[in-house]
C-alpha positions in Angstrom: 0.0 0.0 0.0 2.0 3.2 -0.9 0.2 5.5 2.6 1.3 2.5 4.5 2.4 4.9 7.5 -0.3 7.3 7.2 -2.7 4.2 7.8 -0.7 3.1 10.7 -0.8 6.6 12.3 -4.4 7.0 11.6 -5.6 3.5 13.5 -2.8 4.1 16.0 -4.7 7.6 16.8 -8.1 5.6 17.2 -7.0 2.8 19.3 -8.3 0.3 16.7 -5.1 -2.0 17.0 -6.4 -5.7 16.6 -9.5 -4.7 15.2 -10.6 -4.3 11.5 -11.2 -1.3 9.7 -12.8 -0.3 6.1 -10.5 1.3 4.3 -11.4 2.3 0.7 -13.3 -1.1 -0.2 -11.1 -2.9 2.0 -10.5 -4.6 5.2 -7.1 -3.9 7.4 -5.4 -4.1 10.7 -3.1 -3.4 12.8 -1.2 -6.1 15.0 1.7 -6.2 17.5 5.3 -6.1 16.9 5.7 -3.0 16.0 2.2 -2.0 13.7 2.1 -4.0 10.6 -0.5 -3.4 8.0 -2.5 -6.8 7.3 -4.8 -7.2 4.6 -8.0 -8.8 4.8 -8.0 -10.5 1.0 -7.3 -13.6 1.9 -9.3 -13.9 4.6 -12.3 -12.3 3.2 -15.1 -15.2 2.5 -14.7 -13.3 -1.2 -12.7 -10.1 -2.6 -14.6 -6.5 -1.9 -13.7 -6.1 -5.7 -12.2 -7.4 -8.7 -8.4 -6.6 -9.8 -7.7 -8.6 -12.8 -5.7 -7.7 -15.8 -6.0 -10.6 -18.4 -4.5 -11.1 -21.9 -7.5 -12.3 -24.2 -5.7 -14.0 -27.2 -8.4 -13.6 -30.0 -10.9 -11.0 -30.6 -14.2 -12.7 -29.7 -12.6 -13.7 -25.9 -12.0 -10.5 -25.6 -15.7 -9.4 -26.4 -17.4 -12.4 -24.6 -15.3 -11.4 -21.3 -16.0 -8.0 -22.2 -19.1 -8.4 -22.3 -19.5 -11.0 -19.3 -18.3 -8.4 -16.5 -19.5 -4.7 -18.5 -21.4 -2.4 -17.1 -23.0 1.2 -18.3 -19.7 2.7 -17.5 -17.5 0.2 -18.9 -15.1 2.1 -21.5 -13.1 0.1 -23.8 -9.9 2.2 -24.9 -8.8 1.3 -28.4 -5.5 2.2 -29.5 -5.9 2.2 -33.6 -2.4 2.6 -34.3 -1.1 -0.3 -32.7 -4.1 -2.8 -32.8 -4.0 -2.7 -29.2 -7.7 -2.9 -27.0 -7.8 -2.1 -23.3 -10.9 -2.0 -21.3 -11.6 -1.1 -17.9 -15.0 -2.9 -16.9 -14.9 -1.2 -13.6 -14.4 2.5 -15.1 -16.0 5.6 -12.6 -18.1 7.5 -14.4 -19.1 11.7 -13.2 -20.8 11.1 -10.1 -19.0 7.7 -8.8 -15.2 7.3 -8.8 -13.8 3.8 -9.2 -10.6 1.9 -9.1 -9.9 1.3 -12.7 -8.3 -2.5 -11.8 -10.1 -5.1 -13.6 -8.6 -4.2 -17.0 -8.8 -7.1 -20.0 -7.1 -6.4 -23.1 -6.6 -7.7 -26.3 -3.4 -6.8 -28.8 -4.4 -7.9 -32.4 -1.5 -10.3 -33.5 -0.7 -9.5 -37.0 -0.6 -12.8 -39.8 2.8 -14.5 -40.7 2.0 -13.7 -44.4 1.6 -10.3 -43.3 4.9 -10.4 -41.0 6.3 -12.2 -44.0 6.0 -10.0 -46.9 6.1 -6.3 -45.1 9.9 -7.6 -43.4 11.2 -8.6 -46.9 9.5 -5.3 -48.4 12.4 -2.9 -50.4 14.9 -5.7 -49.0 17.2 -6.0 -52.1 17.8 -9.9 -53.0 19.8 -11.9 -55.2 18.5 -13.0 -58.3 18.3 -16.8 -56.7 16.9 -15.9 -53.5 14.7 -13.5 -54.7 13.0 -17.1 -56.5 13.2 -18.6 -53.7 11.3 -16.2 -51.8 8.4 -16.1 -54.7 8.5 -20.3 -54.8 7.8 -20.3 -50.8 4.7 -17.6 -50.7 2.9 -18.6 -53.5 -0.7 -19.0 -51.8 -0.2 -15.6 -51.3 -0.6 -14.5 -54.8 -3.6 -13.8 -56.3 -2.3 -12.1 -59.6 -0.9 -13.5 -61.7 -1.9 -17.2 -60.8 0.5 -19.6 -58.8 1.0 -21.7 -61.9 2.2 -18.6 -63.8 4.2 -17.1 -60.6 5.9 -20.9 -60.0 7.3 -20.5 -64.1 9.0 -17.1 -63.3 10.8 -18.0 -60.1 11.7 -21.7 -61.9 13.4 -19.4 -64.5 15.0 -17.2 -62.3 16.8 -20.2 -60.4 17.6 -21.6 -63.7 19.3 -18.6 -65.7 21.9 -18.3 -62.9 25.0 -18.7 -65.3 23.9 -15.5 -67.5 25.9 -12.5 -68.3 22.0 -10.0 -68.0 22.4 -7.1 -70.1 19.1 -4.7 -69.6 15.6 -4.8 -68.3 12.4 -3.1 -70.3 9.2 -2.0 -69.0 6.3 -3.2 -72.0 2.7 -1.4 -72.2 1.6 -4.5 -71.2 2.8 -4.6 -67.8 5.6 -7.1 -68.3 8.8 -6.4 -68.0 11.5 -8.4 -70.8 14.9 -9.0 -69.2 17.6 -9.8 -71.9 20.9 -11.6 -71.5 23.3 -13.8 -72.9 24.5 -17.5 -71.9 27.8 -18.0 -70.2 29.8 -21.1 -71.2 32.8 -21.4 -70.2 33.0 -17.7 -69.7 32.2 -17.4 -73.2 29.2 -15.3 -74.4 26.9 -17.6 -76.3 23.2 -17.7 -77.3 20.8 -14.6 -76.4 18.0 -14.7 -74.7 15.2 -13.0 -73.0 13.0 -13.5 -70.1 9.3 -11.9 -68.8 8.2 -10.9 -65.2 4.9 -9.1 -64.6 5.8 -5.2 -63.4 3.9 -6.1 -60.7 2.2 -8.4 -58.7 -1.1 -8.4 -56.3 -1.1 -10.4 -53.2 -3.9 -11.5 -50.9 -3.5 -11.4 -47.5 -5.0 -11.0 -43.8 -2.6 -8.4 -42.2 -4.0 -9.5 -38.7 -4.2 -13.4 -38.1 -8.0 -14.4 -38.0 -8.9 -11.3 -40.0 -10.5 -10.4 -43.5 -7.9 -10.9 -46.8 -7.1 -7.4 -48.3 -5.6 -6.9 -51.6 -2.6 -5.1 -52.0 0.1 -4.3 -55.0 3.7 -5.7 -54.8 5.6 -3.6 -57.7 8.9 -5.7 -59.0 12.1 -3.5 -59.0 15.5 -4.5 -60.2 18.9 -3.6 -61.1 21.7 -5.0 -63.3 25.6 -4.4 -62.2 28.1 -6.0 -63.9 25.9 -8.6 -65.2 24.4 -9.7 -62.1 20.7 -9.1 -61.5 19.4 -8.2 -57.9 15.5 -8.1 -57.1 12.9 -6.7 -55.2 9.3 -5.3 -54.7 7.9 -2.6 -52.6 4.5 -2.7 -51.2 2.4 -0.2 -52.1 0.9 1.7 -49.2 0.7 -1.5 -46.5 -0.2 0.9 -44.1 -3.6 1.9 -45.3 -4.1 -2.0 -45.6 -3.1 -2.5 -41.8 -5.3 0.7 -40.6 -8.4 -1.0 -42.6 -8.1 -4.0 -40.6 -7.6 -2.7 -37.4 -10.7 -0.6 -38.2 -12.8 -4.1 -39.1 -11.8 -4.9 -35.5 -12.7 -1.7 -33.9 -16.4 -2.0 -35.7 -16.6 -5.4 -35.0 -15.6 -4.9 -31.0 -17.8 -1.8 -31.2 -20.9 -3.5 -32.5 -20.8 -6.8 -30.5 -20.5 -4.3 -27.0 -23.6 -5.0 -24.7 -22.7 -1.8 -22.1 -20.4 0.6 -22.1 -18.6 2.8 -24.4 -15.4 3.0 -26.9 -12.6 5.7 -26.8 -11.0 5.5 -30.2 -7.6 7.2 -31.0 -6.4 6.7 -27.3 -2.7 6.0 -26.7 
Protein backbone atom coordinates (compact mmCIF):
# COMPACT_ATOMS: atom_id res chain seq x y z
CA UNK A 1 0.00 0.00 0.00
CA UNK A 2 1.96 3.19 -0.93
CA UNK A 3 0.25 5.49 2.58
CA UNK A 4 1.30 2.52 4.51
CA UNK A 5 2.35 4.87 7.50
CA UNK A 6 -0.31 7.26 7.19
CA UNK A 7 -2.75 4.22 7.84
CA UNK A 8 -0.69 3.13 10.67
CA UNK A 9 -0.84 6.61 12.31
CA UNK A 10 -4.38 7.00 11.58
CA UNK A 11 -5.55 3.54 13.54
CA UNK A 12 -2.78 4.08 16.03
CA UNK A 13 -4.69 7.63 16.76
CA UNK A 14 -8.05 5.57 17.17
CA UNK A 15 -7.00 2.84 19.28
CA UNK A 16 -8.30 0.25 16.69
CA UNK A 17 -5.14 -1.96 16.98
CA UNK A 18 -6.45 -5.66 16.59
CA UNK A 19 -9.49 -4.71 15.19
CA UNK A 20 -10.58 -4.31 11.51
CA UNK A 21 -11.21 -1.27 9.74
CA UNK A 22 -12.77 -0.31 6.09
CA UNK A 23 -10.46 1.27 4.27
CA UNK A 24 -11.42 2.30 0.66
CA UNK A 25 -13.30 -1.15 -0.25
CA UNK A 26 -11.08 -2.90 1.99
CA UNK A 27 -10.52 -4.57 5.15
CA UNK A 28 -7.12 -3.86 7.39
CA UNK A 29 -5.43 -4.14 10.71
CA UNK A 30 -3.08 -3.45 12.80
CA UNK A 31 -1.18 -6.15 14.95
CA UNK A 32 1.67 -6.16 17.53
CA UNK A 33 5.34 -6.05 16.92
CA UNK A 34 5.70 -3.04 16.01
CA UNK A 35 2.17 -1.97 13.72
CA UNK A 36 2.11 -3.96 10.58
CA UNK A 37 -0.51 -3.41 7.99
CA UNK A 38 -2.48 -6.79 7.28
CA UNK A 39 -4.85 -7.18 4.60
CA UNK A 40 -8.04 -8.82 4.77
CA UNK A 41 -8.01 -10.46 1.02
CA UNK A 42 -7.31 -13.64 1.87
CA UNK A 43 -9.26 -13.93 4.64
CA UNK A 44 -12.32 -12.32 3.23
CA UNK A 45 -15.13 -15.16 2.48
CA UNK A 46 -14.66 -13.30 -1.20
CA UNK A 47 -12.66 -10.06 -2.58
CA UNK A 48 -14.63 -6.53 -1.92
CA UNK A 49 -13.65 -6.10 -5.68
CA UNK A 50 -12.19 -7.42 -8.69
CA UNK A 51 -8.40 -6.59 -9.81
CA UNK A 52 -7.74 -8.60 -12.77
CA UNK A 53 -5.71 -7.70 -15.76
CA UNK A 54 -5.98 -10.62 -18.36
CA UNK A 55 -4.54 -11.12 -21.92
CA UNK A 56 -7.49 -12.26 -24.22
CA UNK A 57 -5.68 -14.04 -27.16
CA UNK A 58 -8.39 -13.61 -30.01
CA UNK A 59 -10.89 -10.98 -30.62
CA UNK A 60 -14.16 -12.71 -29.69
CA UNK A 61 -12.61 -13.67 -25.88
CA UNK A 62 -11.99 -10.51 -25.61
CA UNK A 63 -15.70 -9.44 -26.42
CA UNK A 64 -17.41 -12.40 -24.57
CA UNK A 65 -15.30 -11.36 -21.29
CA UNK A 66 -15.98 -7.98 -22.24
CA UNK A 67 -19.08 -8.37 -22.35
CA UNK A 68 -19.47 -11.03 -19.27
CA UNK A 69 -18.31 -8.37 -16.45
CA UNK A 70 -19.47 -4.68 -18.48
CA UNK A 71 -21.40 -2.44 -17.07
CA UNK A 72 -23.03 1.22 -18.28
CA UNK A 73 -19.71 2.69 -17.52
CA UNK A 74 -17.45 0.18 -18.86
CA UNK A 75 -15.14 2.10 -21.50
CA UNK A 76 -13.05 0.13 -23.81
CA UNK A 77 -9.92 2.23 -24.90
CA UNK A 78 -8.82 1.29 -28.41
CA UNK A 79 -5.49 2.22 -29.45
CA UNK A 80 -5.86 2.17 -33.64
CA UNK A 81 -2.40 2.64 -34.34
CA UNK A 82 -1.07 -0.28 -32.66
CA UNK A 83 -4.10 -2.77 -32.77
CA UNK A 84 -4.04 -2.67 -29.23
CA UNK A 85 -7.73 -2.93 -27.04
CA UNK A 86 -7.77 -2.07 -23.33
CA UNK A 87 -10.90 -2.02 -21.30
CA UNK A 88 -11.62 -1.05 -17.90
CA UNK A 89 -14.96 -2.94 -16.86
CA UNK A 90 -14.93 -1.16 -13.65
CA UNK A 91 -14.45 2.45 -15.10
CA UNK A 92 -15.99 5.60 -12.63
CA UNK A 93 -18.07 7.47 -14.36
CA UNK A 94 -19.09 11.65 -13.25
CA UNK A 95 -20.83 11.12 -10.11
CA UNK A 96 -19.02 7.69 -8.83
CA UNK A 97 -15.21 7.31 -8.77
CA UNK A 98 -13.79 3.82 -9.19
CA UNK A 99 -10.61 1.93 -9.08
CA UNK A 100 -9.93 1.26 -12.73
CA UNK A 101 -8.31 -2.45 -11.75
CA UNK A 102 -10.06 -5.09 -13.60
CA UNK A 103 -8.56 -4.22 -16.95
CA UNK A 104 -8.82 -7.05 -20.05
CA UNK A 105 -7.10 -6.39 -23.08
CA UNK A 106 -6.57 -7.68 -26.29
CA UNK A 107 -3.35 -6.77 -28.85
CA UNK A 108 -4.35 -7.90 -32.40
CA UNK A 109 -1.53 -10.25 -33.48
CA UNK A 110 -0.72 -9.52 -37.05
CA UNK A 111 -0.61 -12.79 -39.85
CA UNK A 112 2.81 -14.50 -40.72
CA UNK A 113 1.98 -13.73 -44.45
CA UNK A 114 1.58 -10.28 -43.35
CA UNK A 115 4.90 -10.38 -41.00
CA UNK A 116 6.34 -12.19 -43.98
CA UNK A 117 5.99 -9.98 -46.86
CA UNK A 118 6.07 -6.31 -45.14
CA UNK A 119 9.94 -7.58 -43.40
CA UNK A 120 11.23 -8.62 -46.94
CA UNK A 121 9.45 -5.25 -48.39
CA UNK A 122 12.41 -2.94 -50.40
CA UNK A 123 14.89 -5.66 -49.03
CA UNK A 124 17.17 -6.04 -52.10
CA UNK A 125 17.77 -9.87 -53.04
CA UNK A 126 19.80 -11.86 -55.22
CA UNK A 127 18.46 -13.05 -58.32
CA UNK A 128 18.27 -16.81 -56.65
CA UNK A 129 16.91 -15.93 -53.47
CA UNK A 130 14.67 -13.54 -54.69
CA UNK A 131 13.03 -17.12 -56.55
CA UNK A 132 13.17 -18.64 -53.72
CA UNK A 133 11.25 -16.20 -51.78
CA UNK A 134 8.44 -16.12 -54.69
CA UNK A 135 8.53 -20.32 -54.84
CA UNK A 136 7.77 -20.35 -50.83
CA UNK A 137 4.67 -17.58 -50.65
CA UNK A 138 2.91 -18.61 -53.54
CA UNK A 139 -0.66 -19.05 -51.84
CA UNK A 140 -0.20 -15.64 -51.25
CA UNK A 141 -0.59 -14.54 -54.75
CA UNK A 142 -3.62 -13.78 -56.34
CA UNK A 143 -2.25 -12.10 -59.58
CA UNK A 144 -0.94 -13.51 -61.74
CA UNK A 145 -1.94 -17.24 -60.80
CA UNK A 146 0.47 -19.62 -58.77
CA UNK A 147 1.03 -21.68 -61.90
CA UNK A 148 2.21 -18.63 -63.76
CA UNK A 149 4.25 -17.08 -60.61
CA UNK A 150 5.86 -20.87 -60.03
CA UNK A 151 7.33 -20.54 -64.13
CA UNK A 152 9.00 -17.11 -63.25
CA UNK A 153 10.85 -18.03 -60.13
CA UNK A 154 11.73 -21.65 -61.88
CA UNK A 155 13.42 -19.43 -64.52
CA UNK A 156 14.97 -17.17 -62.29
CA UNK A 157 16.77 -20.17 -60.44
CA UNK A 158 17.60 -21.56 -63.74
CA UNK A 159 19.27 -18.62 -65.65
CA UNK A 160 21.86 -18.31 -62.89
CA UNK A 161 25.00 -18.71 -65.30
CA UNK A 162 23.95 -15.46 -67.51
CA UNK A 163 25.85 -12.49 -68.32
CA UNK A 164 21.99 -10.04 -67.96
CA UNK A 165 22.39 -7.07 -70.07
CA UNK A 166 19.06 -4.66 -69.64
CA UNK A 167 15.61 -4.77 -68.25
CA UNK A 168 12.41 -3.08 -70.30
CA UNK A 169 9.20 -1.95 -68.99
CA UNK A 170 6.34 -3.24 -72.02
CA UNK A 171 2.70 -1.43 -72.15
CA UNK A 172 1.59 -4.51 -71.16
CA UNK A 173 2.81 -4.55 -67.78
CA UNK A 174 5.61 -7.12 -68.32
CA UNK A 175 8.81 -6.38 -67.97
CA UNK A 176 11.52 -8.41 -70.80
CA UNK A 177 14.89 -9.02 -69.16
CA UNK A 178 17.61 -9.81 -71.87
CA UNK A 179 20.93 -11.58 -71.53
CA UNK A 180 23.30 -13.77 -72.94
CA UNK A 181 24.46 -17.49 -71.93
CA UNK A 182 27.77 -18.03 -70.20
CA UNK A 183 29.76 -21.12 -71.21
CA UNK A 184 32.80 -21.40 -70.18
CA UNK A 185 33.02 -17.73 -69.66
CA UNK A 186 32.22 -17.43 -73.22
CA UNK A 187 29.16 -15.32 -74.41
CA UNK A 188 26.90 -17.57 -76.31
CA UNK A 189 23.24 -17.71 -77.30
CA UNK A 190 20.82 -14.56 -76.36
CA UNK A 191 18.01 -14.70 -74.74
CA UNK A 192 15.24 -12.96 -73.04
CA UNK A 193 13.05 -13.46 -70.08
CA UNK A 194 9.29 -11.85 -68.78
CA UNK A 195 8.25 -10.94 -65.23
CA UNK A 196 4.94 -9.07 -64.64
CA UNK A 197 5.78 -5.19 -63.44
CA UNK A 198 3.89 -6.07 -60.69
CA UNK A 199 2.21 -8.42 -58.65
CA UNK A 200 -1.10 -8.42 -56.34
CA UNK A 201 -1.06 -10.36 -53.16
CA UNK A 202 -3.89 -11.48 -50.86
CA UNK A 203 -3.49 -11.39 -47.52
CA UNK A 204 -4.95 -11.03 -43.82
CA UNK A 205 -2.63 -8.45 -42.16
CA UNK A 206 -4.02 -9.47 -38.71
CA UNK A 207 -4.19 -13.39 -38.09
CA UNK A 208 -8.01 -14.38 -38.02
CA UNK A 209 -8.94 -11.33 -40.02
CA UNK A 210 -10.47 -10.43 -43.51
CA UNK A 211 -7.86 -10.87 -46.78
CA UNK A 212 -7.09 -7.38 -48.29
CA UNK A 213 -5.60 -6.90 -51.63
CA UNK A 214 -2.56 -5.10 -52.01
CA UNK A 215 0.13 -4.32 -55.02
CA UNK A 216 3.74 -5.69 -54.77
CA UNK A 217 5.59 -3.63 -57.67
CA UNK A 218 8.89 -5.68 -59.02
CA UNK A 219 12.06 -3.48 -58.99
CA UNK A 220 15.49 -4.47 -60.21
CA UNK A 221 18.88 -3.63 -61.15
CA UNK A 222 21.73 -5.03 -63.31
CA UNK A 223 25.55 -4.42 -62.24
CA UNK A 224 28.14 -5.98 -63.88
CA UNK A 225 25.92 -8.59 -65.22
CA UNK A 226 24.40 -9.72 -62.10
CA UNK A 227 20.68 -9.11 -61.53
CA UNK A 228 19.40 -8.17 -57.93
CA UNK A 229 15.50 -8.07 -57.12
CA UNK A 230 12.86 -6.70 -55.24
CA UNK A 231 9.27 -5.28 -54.65
CA UNK A 232 7.87 -2.61 -52.59
CA UNK A 233 4.49 -2.65 -51.18
CA UNK A 234 2.41 -0.16 -52.07
CA UNK A 235 0.86 1.75 -49.16
CA UNK A 236 0.68 -1.46 -46.51
CA UNK A 237 -0.23 0.86 -44.12
CA UNK A 238 -3.62 1.87 -45.35
CA UNK A 239 -4.07 -2.03 -45.58
CA UNK A 240 -3.07 -2.48 -41.78
CA UNK A 241 -5.31 0.68 -40.60
CA UNK A 242 -8.44 -0.96 -42.57
CA UNK A 243 -8.08 -4.02 -40.57
CA UNK A 244 -7.55 -2.70 -37.36
CA UNK A 245 -10.69 -0.63 -38.17
CA UNK A 246 -12.76 -4.09 -39.07
CA UNK A 247 -11.79 -4.89 -35.46
CA UNK A 248 -12.68 -1.75 -33.86
CA UNK A 249 -16.38 -1.99 -35.75
CA UNK A 250 -16.57 -5.37 -35.03
CA UNK A 251 -15.58 -4.92 -30.97
CA UNK A 252 -17.80 -1.80 -31.15
CA UNK A 253 -20.93 -3.51 -32.47
CA UNK A 254 -20.84 -6.76 -30.51
CA UNK A 255 -20.52 -4.35 -26.96
CA UNK A 256 -23.61 -4.96 -24.74
CA UNK A 257 -22.72 -1.80 -22.12
CA UNK A 258 -20.39 0.56 -22.06
CA UNK A 259 -18.57 2.81 -24.37
CA UNK A 260 -15.44 3.00 -26.89
CA UNK A 261 -12.55 5.71 -26.84
CA UNK A 262 -11.00 5.49 -30.24
CA UNK A 263 -7.57 7.16 -31.03
CA UNK A 264 -6.38 6.68 -27.27
CA UNK A 265 -2.66 5.99 -26.69
Amino acid sequence: MDNTQALINEMTRKQIAGNPIEVNAETYTLLPEGYTVHKFAKELDAPKRIEARPTLLTVASFIEYYNRFANESSTIYAQTDCARFEAVIDHHDINSPQFGDHRPTYKCPTSTAWTTWTAADRMKMEQADFARFIENNLDDIVNPDGATMLEIALTLQAKTNVDFKQATRLDNGQVVIKYNEQIDGVAGAAGTMQIPYSIQLGIAPLKGGDVYKIEARYRWRINNGQLSMWYELANPEKRFEAAVQDVCKHIKDSMTNGHMIEGHR
